[in-house]
N, C-alpha and C positions, 0 to 999 in steps of 0.2 A: 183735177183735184181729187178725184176719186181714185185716181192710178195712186195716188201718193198716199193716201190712206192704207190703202189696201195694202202697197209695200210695205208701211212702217208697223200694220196687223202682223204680216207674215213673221216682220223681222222680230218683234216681240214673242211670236209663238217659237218661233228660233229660241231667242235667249231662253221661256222659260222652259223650256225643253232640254237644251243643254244643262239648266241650273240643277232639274230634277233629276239627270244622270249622273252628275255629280255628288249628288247629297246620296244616292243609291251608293253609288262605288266604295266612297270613302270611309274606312272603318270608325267606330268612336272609338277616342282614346282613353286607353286604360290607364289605370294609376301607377305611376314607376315603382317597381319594387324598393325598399331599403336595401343600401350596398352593405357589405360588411367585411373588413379586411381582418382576414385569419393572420396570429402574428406567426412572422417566419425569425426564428433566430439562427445567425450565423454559425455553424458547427465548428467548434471550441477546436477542432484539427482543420482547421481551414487554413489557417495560421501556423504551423509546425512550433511549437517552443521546447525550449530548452530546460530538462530536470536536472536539480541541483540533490545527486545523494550523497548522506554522507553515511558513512561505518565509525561503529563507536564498543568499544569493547575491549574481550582477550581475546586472544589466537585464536578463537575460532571463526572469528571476522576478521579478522588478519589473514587466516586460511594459512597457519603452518603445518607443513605435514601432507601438501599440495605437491607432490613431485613433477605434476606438469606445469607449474607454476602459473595456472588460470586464477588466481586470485582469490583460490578456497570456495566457497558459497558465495561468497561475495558479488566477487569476481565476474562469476558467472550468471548470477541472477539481473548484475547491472546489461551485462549483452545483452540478457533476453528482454528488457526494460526497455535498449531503442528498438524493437520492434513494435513497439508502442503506437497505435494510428495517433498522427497528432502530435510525435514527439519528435525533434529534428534531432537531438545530442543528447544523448546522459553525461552530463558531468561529474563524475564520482572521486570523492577523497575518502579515504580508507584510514581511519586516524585511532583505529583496534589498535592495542599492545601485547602480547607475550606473556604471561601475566599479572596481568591487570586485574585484581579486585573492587568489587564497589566501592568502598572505601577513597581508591586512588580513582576512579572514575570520577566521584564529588569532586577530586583538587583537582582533576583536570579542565571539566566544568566549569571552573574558576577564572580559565586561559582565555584572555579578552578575545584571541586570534580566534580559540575554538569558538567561544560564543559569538562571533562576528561568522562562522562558516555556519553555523546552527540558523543561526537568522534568518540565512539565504537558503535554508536545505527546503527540499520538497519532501523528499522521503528519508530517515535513518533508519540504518538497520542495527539492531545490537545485540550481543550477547556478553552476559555477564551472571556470574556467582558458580562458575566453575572452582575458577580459584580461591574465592573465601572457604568454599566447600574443604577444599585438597588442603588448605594451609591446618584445617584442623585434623585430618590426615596424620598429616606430617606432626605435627606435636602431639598426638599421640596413637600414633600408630603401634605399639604392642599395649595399649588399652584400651581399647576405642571403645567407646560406650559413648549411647545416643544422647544424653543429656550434651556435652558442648556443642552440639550441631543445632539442635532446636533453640541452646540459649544464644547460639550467633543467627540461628534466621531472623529472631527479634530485631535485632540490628541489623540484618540485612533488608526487612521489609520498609524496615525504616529509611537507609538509604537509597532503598528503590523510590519511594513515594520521592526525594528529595531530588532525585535524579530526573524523575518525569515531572515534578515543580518546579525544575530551573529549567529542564528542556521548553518547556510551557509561558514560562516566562519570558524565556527568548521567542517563540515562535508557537502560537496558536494553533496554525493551521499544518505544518507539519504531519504527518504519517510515519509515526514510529512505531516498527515490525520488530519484535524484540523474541528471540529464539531460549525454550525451555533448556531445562540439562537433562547430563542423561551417564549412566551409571559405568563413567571404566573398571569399574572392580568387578564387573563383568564377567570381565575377562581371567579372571582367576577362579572361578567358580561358576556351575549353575544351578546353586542350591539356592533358593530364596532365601533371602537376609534381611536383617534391620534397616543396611544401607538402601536397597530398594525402598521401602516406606518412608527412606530422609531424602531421597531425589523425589519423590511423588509430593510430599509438602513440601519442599522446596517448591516445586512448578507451580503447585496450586494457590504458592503466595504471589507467585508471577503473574498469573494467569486472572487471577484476584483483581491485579494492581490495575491491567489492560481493561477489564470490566470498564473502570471507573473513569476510562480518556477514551471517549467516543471516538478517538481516530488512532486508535493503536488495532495491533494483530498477534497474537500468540502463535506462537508456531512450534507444536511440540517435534524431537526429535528422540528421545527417551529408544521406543522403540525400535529406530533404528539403527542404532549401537548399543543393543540388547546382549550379542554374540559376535565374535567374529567369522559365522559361518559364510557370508560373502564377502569375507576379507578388507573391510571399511575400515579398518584400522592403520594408522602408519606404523612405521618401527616402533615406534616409544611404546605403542600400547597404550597410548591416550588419544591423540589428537588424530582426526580423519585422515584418508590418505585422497589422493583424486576420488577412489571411487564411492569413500564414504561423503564428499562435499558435493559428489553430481546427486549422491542419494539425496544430499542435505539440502539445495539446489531447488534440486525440484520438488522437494516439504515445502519450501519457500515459497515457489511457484503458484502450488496448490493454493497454498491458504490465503496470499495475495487473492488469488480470483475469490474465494470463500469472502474474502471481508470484504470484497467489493471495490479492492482499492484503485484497480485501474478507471472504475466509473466517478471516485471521486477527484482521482487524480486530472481525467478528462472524460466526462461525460457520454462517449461517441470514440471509445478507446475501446481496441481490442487486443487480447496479448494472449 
C-alpha cells in the first residue's frame, strides 16, 4: 500500500513539474495588430487603348505645302502620339480644308457625320483664322488700313466661342489643341508693321478663348515664320514646306507636354 502511494506522489511531482515548464516556455499572447490594405489601382496602360484624333481647320492642318507628304504638323504629331505608353493605335481623320474660314468651320460643324466623328474624338487639333485674316487682304490690298481687321476679329471671336460651344456640346471631354497664326507678309519686309500688332491680337483672342475650356492648349507659331532665314516657307510664300511643319510639329510636341495632356489623356503616359 505504501509502494502505491509513493508511486502516485512521484507521478504527481512529475506532472506538476512538467506543468511549471510549460507555463515558463510559452510566451503570453500579444494583441494582433490591425490589417490595413493599401489600394492598388490597375495602371490605365495595362490595357493598351485606342485614340480617336481628329483635324479640323485650313491647310495648315491639312499640311499643304508638305513636299514629303507626312501629313504637314499633322501628320506627324499623330506618329509621335502612338508612342504613347498605353496607347495601341492612333486613329486619325484629318477633316482640315484649303481654305477654310471660321465662318465655314460653323457649317461644317453642322455635318451630322462630322459631329458623330467629334463624339468619338479624344484629341482635335485645329487651326483656323488664317484665312478670315487674308480674305481682308485681298479686298483691300492697295488700302489696307487696320480698322476692317479688328472689325472682323469681333466676329471672329465670336465664332470662335461658337465653334468650341458645339465642339463642347458634342464632347466634354475632348482635348482640343488649337494652333495661333503667324505673319506671311513677313516675308516681304522686315520693318515692323501694323500687321504684326493684328496677328498678336488676333492670338490673344485665341489664346483668351483656350483660357476659358479647362482642356484646351494654345500653341503659338508666330515666331516661327517670322522670316524665311531657315527656309520654312513653301513656294507660294504662305504655307510651311516640310521643314517649316517639323518646326511646327515639334511647337506641337512641346506644348502637348506643357498642358499636361499626355497625363490626362493616360495618367502613366509617357511621350
Amino acid at each position: 500500500m505504501r509502494r502505491v502511494l509513493l508511486v502516485a506522489m512521484t507521478f504527481s511531482f512529475l506532472l506538476i513539474g512538467c506543468s511549471s515548464q510549460v507555463v515558463r516556455t510559452v510566451k503570453p499572447m500579444t494583441e494582433r495588430s490591425n490589417l490595413s490594405f493599401v489600394e492598388w489601382r490597375i495602371p490605365s496602360y495595362f490595357v493598351p487603348q485606342e485614340l480617336h484624333v481628329i483635324g479640323l481647320g485650313d491647310s495648315l492642318t491639312q499640311g499643304v505645302g508638305d513636299e514629303k507628304k507626312l501629313g504637314g504638323y499633322f501628320g506627324r504629331v499623330v506618329t509621335e502620339m502612338q508612342a504613347l505608353k498605353g496607347v495601341k493605335a492612333v486613329d486619325a481623320d484629318n477633316l482640315a480644308k484649303r481654305g477654310r474660314r471660321s465662318d465655314q468651320l460653323l457649317v461644317q460643324l453642322t455635318d451630322k457625320k462630322i459631329q458623330a466623328e467629334l463624339k468619338n474624338a479624344d484629341v482635335i487639333f485645329l487651326t483656323i483664322g488664317g484665312n478670315d485674316i487674308m480674305r481682308i487682304v485681298k479686298a483691300n490690298l492697295f488700302k489696307l488700313k487696320v480698322g476692317p481687321f479688328y472689325k472682323e476679329l469681333t466676329k471672329y471671336e465670336s465664332r470662335i466661342d461658337d465653334v468650341f460651344g458645339t465642339i463642347r456640346s458634342l464632347n466634354s471631354d475632348a482635348i482640343i489643341v488649337i494652333a495661333g497664326l503667324y505673319n506671311p507678309l513677313s516675308m516681304v519686309t522686315d520693318e515692323p508693321n501694323e500687321f504684326e500688332d493684328i496677328i498678336k491680337d488676333w492670338n490673344e483672342a485665341i489664346s483668351f478663348r483656350v483660357l476659358l475650356d479647362d482642356k484646351s492648349c494654345f500653341v503659338p507659331v508666330e515666331d516661327l515664320f517670322d522670316s524665311n532665314e531657315n527656309m520654312v516657307y513653301h513656294s507660294d510664300f504662305f504655307h510651311p514646306n516640310s521643314k517649316g511643319y517639323d518646326q511646327m510639329a515639334d511647337r506641337f510636341l512641346t506644348k502637348i507636354r506643357e498642358c499636361g495632356i499626355p497625363k490626362v489623356l493616360n495618367e502613366d503616359s509617357e511621350m
